[in-house]
C-alpha positions, 0 to 999 in steps of 0.5 A: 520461511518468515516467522510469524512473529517477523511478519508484522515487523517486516510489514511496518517496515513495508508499510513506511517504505510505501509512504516514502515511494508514494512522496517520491512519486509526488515530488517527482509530478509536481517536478515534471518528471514523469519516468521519476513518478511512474518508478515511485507509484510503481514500486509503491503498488509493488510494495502494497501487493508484497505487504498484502501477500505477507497479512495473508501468510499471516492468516493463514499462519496464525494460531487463532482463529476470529471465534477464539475470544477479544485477542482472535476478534480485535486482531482479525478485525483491525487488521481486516479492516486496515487490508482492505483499506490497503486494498482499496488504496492500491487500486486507487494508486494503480488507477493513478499509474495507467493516468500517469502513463496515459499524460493525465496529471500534470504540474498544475493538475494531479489532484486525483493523484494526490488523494490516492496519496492521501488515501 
C-alpha cells in the first residue's frame, strides 16, 4: 500500500498531469479533433476520480483528527475545501465530456468548455 507520506506527492504529480490533459482536451477542440478531445477530458476526469480516491486513503490514513488543534483544523479545512472544488470541477468536466460527445462545442463555440477549464 501507499505511504501517507507519498500520497500528497502522488497527488501533486496527479493534480499537474490533469492540468496537462484538460490543455490537451482544449487544444484538441479548438483544432477540430474531436476523438483527441474526448481521450484528453476522459483521462482528465480519470485523473480527478484517482486524486479523489487517494485525499480519502489519506483521510482515512491520517493520524489526527480536525478536533486535534490548528495542524488537524488547517489540514482538513484546506484540503476539505480544495476536494470539493475538485469535486465540483469533475463534475463540471464530465458534464463538458457527455457535450462533447453529443457535437456541442465546436471551433468557434466551446465556452462552457473552457470555463470547466478554467474552473
Amino acid at each position: 500500500m501507499f505511504d501517507p507520506i507519498e500520497v500528497p506527492l502522488l497527488n501533486t504529480l496527479i493534480l499537474l498531469c490533469s492540468g496537462a490533459t484538460v490543455t490537451y482536451a482544449h487544444h484538441a477542440i479548438t483544432c477540430g479533433n474531436k476523438i483527441e478531445a474526448v481521450f484528453g477530458l476522459v483521462l482528465t476526469v480519470v485523473l480527478a476520480a484517482i486524486f479523489t480516491g487517494f485525499q480519502a486513503f489519506e483521510y482515512v490514513s491520517a493520524d489526527f483528527t480536525i478536533s486535534d488543534g490548528i495542524y488537524g483544523s488547517t489540514f482538513y479545512m484546506a484540503t476539505g475545501f480544495h476536494g470539493f472544488h475538485v469535486a465540483i470541477g469533475t463534475i463540471f468536466l464530465t458534464v463538458c465530456l457527455v457535450r462533447l460527445t453529443l457535437n456541442h462545442f465546436t471551433i468557434q463555440h466551446h465556452f462552457g468548455f473552457e470555463a470547466a477549464a478554467f474552473y
